[in-house]
TINUGU-23809 format. One record per atom (N, C-alpha, C, O): z, y, x. Coordinates in steps of 0.05 Angstrom, whole numbers, padded with zeros to 5 digits, always signed. Layout:
REM TINUGU-23809
ZYX
...
***
This chain:
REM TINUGU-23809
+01962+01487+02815
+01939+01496+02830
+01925+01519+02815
+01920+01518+02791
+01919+01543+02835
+01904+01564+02819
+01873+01559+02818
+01860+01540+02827
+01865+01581+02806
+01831+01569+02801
+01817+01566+02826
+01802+01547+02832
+01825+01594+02846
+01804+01591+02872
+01801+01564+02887
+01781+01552+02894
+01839+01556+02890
+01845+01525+02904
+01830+01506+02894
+01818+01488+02906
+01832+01509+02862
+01814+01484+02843
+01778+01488+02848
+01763+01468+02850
+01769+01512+02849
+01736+01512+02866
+01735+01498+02882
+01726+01475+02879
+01745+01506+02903
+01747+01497+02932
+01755+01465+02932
+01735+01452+02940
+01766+01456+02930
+01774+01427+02925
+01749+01413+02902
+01735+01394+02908
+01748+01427+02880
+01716+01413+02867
+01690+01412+02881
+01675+01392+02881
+01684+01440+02896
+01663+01440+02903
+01670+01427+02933
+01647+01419+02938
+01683+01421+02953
+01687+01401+02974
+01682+01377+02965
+01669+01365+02982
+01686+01367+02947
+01688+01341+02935
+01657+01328+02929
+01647+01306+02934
+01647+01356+02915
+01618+01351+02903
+01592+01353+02930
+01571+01341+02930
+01601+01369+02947
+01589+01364+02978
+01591+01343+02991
+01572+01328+02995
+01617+01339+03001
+01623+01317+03019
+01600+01288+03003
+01584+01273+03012
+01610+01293+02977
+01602+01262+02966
+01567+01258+02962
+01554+01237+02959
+01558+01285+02961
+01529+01291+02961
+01513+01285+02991
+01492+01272+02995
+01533+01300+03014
+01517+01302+03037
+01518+01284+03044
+01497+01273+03050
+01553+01264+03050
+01557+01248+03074
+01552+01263+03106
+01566+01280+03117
+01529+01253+03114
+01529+01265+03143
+01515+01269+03148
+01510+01265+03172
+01493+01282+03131
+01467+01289+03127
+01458+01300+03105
+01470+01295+03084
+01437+01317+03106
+01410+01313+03077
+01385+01301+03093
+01367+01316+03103
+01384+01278+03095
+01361+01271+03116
+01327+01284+03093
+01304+01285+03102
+01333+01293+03065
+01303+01300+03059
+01295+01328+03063
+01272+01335+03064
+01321+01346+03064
+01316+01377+03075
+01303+01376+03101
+01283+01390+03104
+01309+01363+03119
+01302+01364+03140
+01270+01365+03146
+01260+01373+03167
+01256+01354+03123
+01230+01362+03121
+01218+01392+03122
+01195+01395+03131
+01235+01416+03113
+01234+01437+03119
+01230+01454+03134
+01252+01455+03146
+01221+01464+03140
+01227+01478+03174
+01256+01498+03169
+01258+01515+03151
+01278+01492+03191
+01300+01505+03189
+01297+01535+03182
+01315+01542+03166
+01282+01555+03189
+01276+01576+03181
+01271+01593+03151
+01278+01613+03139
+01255+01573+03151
+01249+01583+03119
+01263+01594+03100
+01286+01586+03100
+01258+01614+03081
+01269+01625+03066
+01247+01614+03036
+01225+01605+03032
+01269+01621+03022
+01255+01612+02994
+01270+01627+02965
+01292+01639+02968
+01262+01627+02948
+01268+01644+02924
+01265+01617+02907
+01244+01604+02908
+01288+01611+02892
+01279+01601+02866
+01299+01608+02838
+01321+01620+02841
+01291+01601+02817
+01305+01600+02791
+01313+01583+02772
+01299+01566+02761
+01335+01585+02768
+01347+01562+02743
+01340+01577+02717
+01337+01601+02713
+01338+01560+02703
+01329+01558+02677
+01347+01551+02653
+01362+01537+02666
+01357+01550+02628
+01368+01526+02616
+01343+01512+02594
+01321+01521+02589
+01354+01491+02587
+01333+01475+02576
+01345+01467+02548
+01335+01450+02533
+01375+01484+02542
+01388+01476+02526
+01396+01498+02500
+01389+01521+02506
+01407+01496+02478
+01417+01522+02473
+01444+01510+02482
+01448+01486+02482
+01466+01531+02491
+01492+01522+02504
+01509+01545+02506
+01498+01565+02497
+01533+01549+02516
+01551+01563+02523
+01551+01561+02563
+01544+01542+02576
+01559+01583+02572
+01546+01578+02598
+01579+01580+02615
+01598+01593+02607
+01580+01568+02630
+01605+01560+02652
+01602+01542+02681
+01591+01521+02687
+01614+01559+02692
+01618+01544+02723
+01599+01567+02743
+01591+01561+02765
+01594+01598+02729
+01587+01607+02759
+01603+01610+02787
+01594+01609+02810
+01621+01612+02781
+01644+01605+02802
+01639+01582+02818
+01641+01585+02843
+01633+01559+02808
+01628+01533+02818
+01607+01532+02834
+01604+01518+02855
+01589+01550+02820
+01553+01540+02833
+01555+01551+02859
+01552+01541+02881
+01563+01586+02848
+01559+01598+02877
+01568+01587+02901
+01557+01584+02923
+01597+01580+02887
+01605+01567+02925
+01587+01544+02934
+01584+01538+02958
+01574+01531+02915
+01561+01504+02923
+01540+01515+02951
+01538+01502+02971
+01527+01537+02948
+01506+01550+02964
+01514+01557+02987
+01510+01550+03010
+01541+01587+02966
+01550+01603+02997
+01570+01584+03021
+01578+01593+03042
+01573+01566+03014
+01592+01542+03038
+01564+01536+03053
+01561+01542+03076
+01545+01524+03040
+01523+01519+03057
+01515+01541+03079
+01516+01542+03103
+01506+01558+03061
+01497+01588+03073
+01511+01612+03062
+01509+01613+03037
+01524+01631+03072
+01546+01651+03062
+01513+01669+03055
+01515+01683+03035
+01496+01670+03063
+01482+01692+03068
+01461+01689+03038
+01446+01706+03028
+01465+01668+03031
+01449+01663+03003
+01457+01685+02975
+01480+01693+02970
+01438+01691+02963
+01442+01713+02941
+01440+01712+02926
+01416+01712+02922
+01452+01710+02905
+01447+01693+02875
+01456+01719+02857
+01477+01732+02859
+01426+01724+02834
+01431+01742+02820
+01436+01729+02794
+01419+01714+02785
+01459+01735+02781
+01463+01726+02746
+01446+01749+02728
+01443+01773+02729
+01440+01731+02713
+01427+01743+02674
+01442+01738+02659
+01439+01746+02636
+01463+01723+02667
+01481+01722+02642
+01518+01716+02651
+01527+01712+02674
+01529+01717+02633
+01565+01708+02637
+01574+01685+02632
+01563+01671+02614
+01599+01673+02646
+01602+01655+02636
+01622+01669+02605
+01636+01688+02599
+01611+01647+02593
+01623+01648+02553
+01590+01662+02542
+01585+01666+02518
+01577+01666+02556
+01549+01684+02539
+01537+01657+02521
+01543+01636+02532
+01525+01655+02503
+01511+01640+02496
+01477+01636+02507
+01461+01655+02507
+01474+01619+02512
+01440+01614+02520
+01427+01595+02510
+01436+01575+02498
+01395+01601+02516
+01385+01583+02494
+01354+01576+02516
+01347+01587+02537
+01341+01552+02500
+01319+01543+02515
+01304+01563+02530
+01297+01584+02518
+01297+01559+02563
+01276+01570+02568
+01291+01600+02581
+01277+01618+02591
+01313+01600+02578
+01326+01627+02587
+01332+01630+02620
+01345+01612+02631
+01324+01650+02634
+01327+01653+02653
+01363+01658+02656
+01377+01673+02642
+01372+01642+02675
+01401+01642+02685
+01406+01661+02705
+01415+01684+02706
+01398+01641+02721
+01408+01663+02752
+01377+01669+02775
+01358+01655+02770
+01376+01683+02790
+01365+01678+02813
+01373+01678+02849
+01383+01698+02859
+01367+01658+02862
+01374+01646+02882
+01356+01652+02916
+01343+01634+02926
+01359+01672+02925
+01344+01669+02952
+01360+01667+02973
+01384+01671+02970
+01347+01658+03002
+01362+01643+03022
+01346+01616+03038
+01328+01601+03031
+01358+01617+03056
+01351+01589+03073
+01341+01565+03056
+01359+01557+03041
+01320+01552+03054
+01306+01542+03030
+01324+01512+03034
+01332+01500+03014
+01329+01501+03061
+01342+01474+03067
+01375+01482+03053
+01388+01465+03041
+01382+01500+03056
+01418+01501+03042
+01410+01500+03020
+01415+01478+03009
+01395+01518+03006
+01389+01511+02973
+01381+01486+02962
+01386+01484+02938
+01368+01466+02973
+01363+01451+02969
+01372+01427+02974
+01364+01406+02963
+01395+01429+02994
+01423+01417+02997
+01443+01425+02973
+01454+01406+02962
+01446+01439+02968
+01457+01451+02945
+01457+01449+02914
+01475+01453+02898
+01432+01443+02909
+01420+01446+02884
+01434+01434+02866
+01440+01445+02845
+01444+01400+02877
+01454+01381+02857
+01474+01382+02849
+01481+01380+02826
+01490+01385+02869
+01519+01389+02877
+01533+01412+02850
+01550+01408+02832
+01516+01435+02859
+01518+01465+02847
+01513+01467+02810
+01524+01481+02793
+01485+01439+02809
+01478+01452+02783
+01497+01419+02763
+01499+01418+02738
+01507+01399+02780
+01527+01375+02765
+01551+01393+02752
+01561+01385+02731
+01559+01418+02765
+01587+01426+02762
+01573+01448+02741
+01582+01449+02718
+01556+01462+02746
+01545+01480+02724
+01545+01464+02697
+01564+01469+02681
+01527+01447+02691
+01521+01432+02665
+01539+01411+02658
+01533+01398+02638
+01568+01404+02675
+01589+01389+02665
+01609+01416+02654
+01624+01412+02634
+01609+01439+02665
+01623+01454+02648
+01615+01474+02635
+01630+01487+02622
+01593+01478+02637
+01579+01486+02603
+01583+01470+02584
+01593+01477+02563
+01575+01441+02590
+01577+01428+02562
+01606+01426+02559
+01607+01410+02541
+01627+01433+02565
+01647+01433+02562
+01658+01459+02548
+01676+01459+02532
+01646+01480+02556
+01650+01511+02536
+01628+01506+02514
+01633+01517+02493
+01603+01490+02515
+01589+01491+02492
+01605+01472+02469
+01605+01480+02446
+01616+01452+02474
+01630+01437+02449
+01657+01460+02446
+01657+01470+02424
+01670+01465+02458
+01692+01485+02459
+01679+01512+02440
+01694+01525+02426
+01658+01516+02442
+01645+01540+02420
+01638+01527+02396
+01632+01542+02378
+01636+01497+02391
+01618+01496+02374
+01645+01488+02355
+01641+01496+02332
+01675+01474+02357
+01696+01477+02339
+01704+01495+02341
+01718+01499+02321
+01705+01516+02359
+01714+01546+02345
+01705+01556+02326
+01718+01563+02306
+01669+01559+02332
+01656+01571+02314
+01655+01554+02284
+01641+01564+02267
+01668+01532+02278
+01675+01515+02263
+01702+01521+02240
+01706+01510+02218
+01712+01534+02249
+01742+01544+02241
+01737+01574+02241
+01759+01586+02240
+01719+01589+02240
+01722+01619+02242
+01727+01628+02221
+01713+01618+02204
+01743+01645+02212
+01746+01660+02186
+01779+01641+02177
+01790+01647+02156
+01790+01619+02195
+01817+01610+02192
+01831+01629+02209
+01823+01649+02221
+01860+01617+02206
+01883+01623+02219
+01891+01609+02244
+01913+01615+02255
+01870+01584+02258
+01876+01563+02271
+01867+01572+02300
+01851+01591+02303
+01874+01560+02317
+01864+01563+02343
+01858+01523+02349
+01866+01501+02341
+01837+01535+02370
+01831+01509+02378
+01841+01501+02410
+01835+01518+02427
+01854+01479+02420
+01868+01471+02441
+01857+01447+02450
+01851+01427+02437
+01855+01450+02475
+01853+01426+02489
+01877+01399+02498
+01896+01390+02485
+01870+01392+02519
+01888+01362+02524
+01894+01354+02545
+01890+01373+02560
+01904+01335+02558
+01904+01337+02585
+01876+01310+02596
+01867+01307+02619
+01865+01292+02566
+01847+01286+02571
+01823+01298+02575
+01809+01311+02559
+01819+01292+02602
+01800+01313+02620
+01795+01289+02645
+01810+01271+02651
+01767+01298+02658
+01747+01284+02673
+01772+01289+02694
+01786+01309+02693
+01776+01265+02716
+01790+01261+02738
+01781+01286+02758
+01757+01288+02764
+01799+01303+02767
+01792+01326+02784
+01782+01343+02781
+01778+01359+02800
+01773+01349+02749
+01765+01374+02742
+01783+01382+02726
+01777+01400+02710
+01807+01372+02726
+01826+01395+02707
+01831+01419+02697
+01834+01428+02674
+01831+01434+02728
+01837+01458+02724
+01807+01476+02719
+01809+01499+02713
+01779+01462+02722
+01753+01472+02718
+01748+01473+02686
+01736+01490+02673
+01763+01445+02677
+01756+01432+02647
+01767+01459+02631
+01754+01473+02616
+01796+01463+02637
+01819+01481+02623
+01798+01513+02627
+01798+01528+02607
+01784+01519+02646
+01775+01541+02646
+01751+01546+02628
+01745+01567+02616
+01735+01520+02627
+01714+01524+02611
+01715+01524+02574
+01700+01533+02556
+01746+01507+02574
+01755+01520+02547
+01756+01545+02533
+01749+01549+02510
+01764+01559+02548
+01778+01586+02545
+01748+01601+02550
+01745+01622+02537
+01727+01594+02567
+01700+01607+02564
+01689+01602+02540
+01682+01622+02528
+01688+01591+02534
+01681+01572+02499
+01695+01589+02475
+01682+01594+02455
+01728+01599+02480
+01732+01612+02454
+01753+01593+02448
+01759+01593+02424
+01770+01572+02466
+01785+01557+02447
+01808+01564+02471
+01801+01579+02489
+01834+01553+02472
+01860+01553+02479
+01872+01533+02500
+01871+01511+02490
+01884+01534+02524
+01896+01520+02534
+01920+01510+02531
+01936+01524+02519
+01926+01491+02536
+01956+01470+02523
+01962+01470+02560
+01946+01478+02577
+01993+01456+02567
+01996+01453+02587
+01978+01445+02607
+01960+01430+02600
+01979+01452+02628
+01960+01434+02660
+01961+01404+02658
+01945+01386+02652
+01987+01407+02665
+01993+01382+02671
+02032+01376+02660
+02046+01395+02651
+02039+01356+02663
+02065+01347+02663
+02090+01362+02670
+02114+01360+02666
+02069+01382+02687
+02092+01397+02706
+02102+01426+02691
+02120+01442+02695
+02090+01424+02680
+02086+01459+02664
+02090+01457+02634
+02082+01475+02619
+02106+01432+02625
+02101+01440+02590
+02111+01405+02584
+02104+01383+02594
+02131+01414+02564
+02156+01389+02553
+02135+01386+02521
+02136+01401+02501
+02117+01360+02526
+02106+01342+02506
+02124+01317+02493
+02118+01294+02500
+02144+01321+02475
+02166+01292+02461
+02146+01276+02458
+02130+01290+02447
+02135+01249+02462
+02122+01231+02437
+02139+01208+02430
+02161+01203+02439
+02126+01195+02414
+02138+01174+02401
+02158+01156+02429
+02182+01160+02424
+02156+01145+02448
+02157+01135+02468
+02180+01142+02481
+02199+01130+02490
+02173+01173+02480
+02210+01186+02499
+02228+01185+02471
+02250+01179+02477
+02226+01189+02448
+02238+01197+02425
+02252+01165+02429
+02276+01166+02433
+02243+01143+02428
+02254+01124+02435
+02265+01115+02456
+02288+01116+02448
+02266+01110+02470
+02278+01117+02506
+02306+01134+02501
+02329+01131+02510
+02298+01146+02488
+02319+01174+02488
+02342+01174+02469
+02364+01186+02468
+02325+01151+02446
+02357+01148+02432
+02356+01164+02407
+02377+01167+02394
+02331+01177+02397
+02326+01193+02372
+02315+01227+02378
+02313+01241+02398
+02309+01231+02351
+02298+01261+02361
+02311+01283+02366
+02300+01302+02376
+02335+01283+02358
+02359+01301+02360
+02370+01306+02394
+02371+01326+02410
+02380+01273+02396
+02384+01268+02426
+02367+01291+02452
+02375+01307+02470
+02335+01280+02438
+02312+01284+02462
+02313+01309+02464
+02316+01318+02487
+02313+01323+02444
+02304+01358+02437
+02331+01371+02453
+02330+01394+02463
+02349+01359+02454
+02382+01365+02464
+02378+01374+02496
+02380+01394+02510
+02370+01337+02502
+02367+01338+02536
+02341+01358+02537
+02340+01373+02557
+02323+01359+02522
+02296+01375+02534
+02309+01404+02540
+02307+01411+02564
+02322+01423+02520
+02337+01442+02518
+02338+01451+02545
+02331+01473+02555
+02356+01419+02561
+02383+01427+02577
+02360+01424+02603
+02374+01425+02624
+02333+01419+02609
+02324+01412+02631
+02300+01432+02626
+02284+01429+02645
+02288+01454+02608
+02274+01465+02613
+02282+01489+02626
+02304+01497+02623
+02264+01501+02642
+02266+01523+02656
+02248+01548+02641
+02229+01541+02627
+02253+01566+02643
+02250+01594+02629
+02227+01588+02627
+02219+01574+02645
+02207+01596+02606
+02178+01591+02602
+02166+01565+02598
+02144+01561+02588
+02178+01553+02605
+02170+01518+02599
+02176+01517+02566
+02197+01523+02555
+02146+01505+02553
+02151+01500+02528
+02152+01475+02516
+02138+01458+02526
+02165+01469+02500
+02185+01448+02483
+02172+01442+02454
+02178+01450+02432
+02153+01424+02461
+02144+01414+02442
+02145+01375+02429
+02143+01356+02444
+02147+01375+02410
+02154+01344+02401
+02132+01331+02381
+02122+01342+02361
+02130+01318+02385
+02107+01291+02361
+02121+01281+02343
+02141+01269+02349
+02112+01284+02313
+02121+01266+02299
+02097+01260+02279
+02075+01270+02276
+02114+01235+02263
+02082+01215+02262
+02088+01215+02224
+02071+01205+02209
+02107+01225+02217
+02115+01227+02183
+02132+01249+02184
+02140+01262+02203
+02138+01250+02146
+02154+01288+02142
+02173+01270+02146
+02166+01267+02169
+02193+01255+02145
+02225+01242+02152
+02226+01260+02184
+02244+01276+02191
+02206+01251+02198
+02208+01250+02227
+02197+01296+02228
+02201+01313+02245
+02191+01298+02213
+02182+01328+02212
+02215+01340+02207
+02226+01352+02226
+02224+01338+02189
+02245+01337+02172
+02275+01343+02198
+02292+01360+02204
+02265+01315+02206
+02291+01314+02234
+02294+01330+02254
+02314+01342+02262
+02268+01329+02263
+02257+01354+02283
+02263+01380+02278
+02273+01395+02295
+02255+01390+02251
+02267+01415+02248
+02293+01425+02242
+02296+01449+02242
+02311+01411+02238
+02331+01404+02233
+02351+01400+02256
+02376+01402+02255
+02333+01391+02281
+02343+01400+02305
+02340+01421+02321
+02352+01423+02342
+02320+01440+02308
+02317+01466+02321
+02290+01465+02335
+02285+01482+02352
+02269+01442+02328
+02246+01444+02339
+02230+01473+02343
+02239+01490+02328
+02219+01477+02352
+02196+01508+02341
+02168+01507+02349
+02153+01526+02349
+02162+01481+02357
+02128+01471+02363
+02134+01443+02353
+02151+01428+02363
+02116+01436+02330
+02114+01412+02328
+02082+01409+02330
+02065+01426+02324
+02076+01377+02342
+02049+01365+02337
+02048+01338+02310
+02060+01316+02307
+02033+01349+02300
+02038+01330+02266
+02011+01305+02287
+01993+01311+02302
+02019+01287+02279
+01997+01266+02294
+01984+01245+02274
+01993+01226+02261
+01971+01251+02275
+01944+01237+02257
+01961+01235+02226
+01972+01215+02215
+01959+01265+02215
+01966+01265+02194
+01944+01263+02174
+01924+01261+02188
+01936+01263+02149
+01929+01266+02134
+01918+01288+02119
+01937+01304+02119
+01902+01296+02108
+01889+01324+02095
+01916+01336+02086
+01925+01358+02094
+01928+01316+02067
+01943+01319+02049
+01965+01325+02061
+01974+01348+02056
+01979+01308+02079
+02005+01311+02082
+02000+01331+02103
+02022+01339+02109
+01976+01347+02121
+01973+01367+02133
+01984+01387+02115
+02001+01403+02125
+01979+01390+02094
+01980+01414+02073
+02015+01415+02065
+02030+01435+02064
+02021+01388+02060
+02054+01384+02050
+02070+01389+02070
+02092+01398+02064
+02061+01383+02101
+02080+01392+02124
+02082+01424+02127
+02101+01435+02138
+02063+01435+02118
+02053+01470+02127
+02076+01484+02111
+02091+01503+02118
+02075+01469+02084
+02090+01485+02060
+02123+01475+02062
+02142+01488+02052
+02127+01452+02074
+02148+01445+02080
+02166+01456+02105
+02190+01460+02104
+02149+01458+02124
+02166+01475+02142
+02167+01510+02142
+02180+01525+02157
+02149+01514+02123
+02157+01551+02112
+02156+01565+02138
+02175+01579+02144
+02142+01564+02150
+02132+01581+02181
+02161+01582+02204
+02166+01601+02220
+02178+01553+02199
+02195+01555+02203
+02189+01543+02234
+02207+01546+02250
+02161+01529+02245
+02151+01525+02269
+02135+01533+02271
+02129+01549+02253
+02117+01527+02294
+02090+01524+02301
+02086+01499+02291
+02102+01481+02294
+02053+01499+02272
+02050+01461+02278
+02024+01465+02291
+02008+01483+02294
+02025+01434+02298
+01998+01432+02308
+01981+01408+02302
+01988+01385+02308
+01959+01413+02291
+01952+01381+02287
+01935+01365+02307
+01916+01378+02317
+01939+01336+02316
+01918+01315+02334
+01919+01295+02320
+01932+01288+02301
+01900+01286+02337
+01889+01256+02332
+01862+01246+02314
+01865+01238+02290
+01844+01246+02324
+01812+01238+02315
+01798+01253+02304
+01782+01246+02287
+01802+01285+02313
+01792+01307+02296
+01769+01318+02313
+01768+01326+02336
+01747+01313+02287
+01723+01323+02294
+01708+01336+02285
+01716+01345+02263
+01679+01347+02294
+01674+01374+02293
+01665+01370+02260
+01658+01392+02250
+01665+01343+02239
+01657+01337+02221
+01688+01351+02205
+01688+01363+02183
+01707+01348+02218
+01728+01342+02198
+01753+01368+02214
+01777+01368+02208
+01740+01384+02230
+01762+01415+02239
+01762+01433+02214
+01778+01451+02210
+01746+01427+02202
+01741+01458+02191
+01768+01446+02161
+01782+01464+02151
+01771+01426+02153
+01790+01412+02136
+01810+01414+02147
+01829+01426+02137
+01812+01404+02171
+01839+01414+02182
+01850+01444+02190
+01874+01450+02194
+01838+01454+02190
+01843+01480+02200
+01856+01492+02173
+01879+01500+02172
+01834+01491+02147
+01848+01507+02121
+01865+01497+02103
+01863+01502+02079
+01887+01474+02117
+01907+01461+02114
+01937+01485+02114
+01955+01490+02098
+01927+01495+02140
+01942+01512+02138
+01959+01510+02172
+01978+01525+02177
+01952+01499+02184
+01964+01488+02217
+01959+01513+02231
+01942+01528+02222
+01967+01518+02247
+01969+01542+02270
+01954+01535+02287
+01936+01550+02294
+01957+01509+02298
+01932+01502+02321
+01928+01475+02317
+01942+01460+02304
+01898+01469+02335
+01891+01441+02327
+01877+01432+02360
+01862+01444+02375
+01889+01409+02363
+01887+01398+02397
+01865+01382+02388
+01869+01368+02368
+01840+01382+02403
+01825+01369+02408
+01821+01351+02438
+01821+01358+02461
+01820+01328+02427
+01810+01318+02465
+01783+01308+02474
+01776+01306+02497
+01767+01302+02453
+01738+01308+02462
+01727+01334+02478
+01707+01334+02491
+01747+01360+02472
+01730+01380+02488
+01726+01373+02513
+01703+01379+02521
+01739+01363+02526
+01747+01353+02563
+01735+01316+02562
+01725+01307+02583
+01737+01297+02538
+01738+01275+02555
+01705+01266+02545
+01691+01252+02559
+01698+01277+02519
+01662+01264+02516
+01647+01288+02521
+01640+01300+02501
+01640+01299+02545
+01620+01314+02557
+01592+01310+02553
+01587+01289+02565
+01575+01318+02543
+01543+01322+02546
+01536+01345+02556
+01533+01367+02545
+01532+01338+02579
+01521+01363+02601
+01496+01375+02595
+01476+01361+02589
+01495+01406+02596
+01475+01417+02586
+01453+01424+02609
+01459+01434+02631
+01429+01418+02603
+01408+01421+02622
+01401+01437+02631
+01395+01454+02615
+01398+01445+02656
+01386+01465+02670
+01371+01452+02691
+01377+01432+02704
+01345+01472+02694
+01328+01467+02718
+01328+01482+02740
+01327+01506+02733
+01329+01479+02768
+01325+01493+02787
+01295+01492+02797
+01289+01471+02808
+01275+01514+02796
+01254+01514+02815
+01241+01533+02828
+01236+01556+02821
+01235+01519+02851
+01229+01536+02873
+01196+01558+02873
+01175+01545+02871
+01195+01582+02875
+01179+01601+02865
+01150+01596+02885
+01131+01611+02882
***
């Protein structure tokens, strides 16, 4: 799914489930009315989802006009004027919730995404996401990464050969798996494997790996896998790494480091909408 299909399908979703078959409190309005208002943030944050908001309005009313003060990836801070909004005062206000849930679920999603980048700056590491991510915002979550300053890992299942422990068994060893993966990827599909010790590092490379994910390794044995495989892969490190403990991992010496808090523990950043 490309990004426009993934708007359109989020923001349908965030309507339908908002309106139902009505806004029975707009209706207090007189249909006419026009109105001006402004969002605000209430946060300091990384900013994402104008793509999202707008459509929340212009589906209501195409004719609605929304001016930005800022980009998405800009940094913002308390009290900062965002955007401004004029138009039919009942669409806007049909709109509001819908528009500003998807705004402040993926800000806070480029704001943690900025805050382990800016965590690791002055390394060699990039920071990556996961496929743990909020149900139906996938392809929104993956975008607000990359607003943030950090890296996308596969979509989904469909686009990118992850080995773990699980198929490595199924499969009969790591030699085996890496063999059949070989023989079933298609041009651009990447081939990556898990291992959980250097024996299992060892094997892997030895079968011609060239992305490994080291999984809940150790400071230490982060450092002994880096010098042991002689830039002879990619590694990558996961598993319980946080914004306390990236910056250790990173000057280990790893190429990249997958986080899955960026997408699955969200704290949505605040913004206010009000009417002038």
């Amino acid at each position: 799914m490309d990004i426009t299909s993934a708007i359109e399908l989020n923001v349908t979703t965030a309507l339908a489930e908002d309106i139902g078959n009505g806004d029975i409190t707009a209706q207090l309005i007189p249909a006419s009315l026009t109105a001006i208002a402004t969002v605000i943030s209430r946060d300091h944050a990384t900013l994402c989802g104008k793509a999202w908001f707008e459509s929340c309005f212009k589906r209501l009313d195409s004719n609605i006009h929304i001016q930005w003060f800022v980009q998405d990836g800009d940094r913002i801070t308390p009290s900062q004027k965002i955007c401004e909004i004029s138009g039919n005062a009942r669409a806007m206000l049909t709109a509001e919730r819908p528009a500003l849930n998807l705004l402040q679920t993926l800000s806070g999603t480029a704001t943690l995404t900025r805050s382990y980048v800016d965590k690791i700056a002055g390394t060699s590491a990039s920071i990556l996401d996961t496929r743990k991510t909020l149900p139906g915002l996938r392809i929104a979550q993956k975008y607000a990464v990359l607003a943030g300053g950090g890296l996308n890992q596969r979509i989904g299942l469909y686009d990118g050969i992850l080995i773990k422990e699980n198929h490595i068994a199924a499969a009969g060893g790591i030699f085996t798996v890496l063999v059949e993966a070989r023989k079933l990827a298609k041009p651009g599909v990447s081939i990556q494997i898990e291992v959980e010790n250097m024996s299992q590092l060892d094997e892997a490379l030895q079968a011609g790996a060239k992305l490994i994910l080291l999984d809940n390794f150790s400071f230490s044995k982060l450092r002994e896998a880096v010098i042991f495989t002689a830039k002879r892969a990619v590694l990558e490190a996961s598993g319980g790494i946080t914004l306390e403990s990236v910056r250790l991992v990173a000057e280990t010496g790893v190429d990249r480091i997958s986080v899955g808090n960026l997408t699955k523990d969200v704290k949505a950043v605040d913004f206010s909408m009000r009417f002038a």
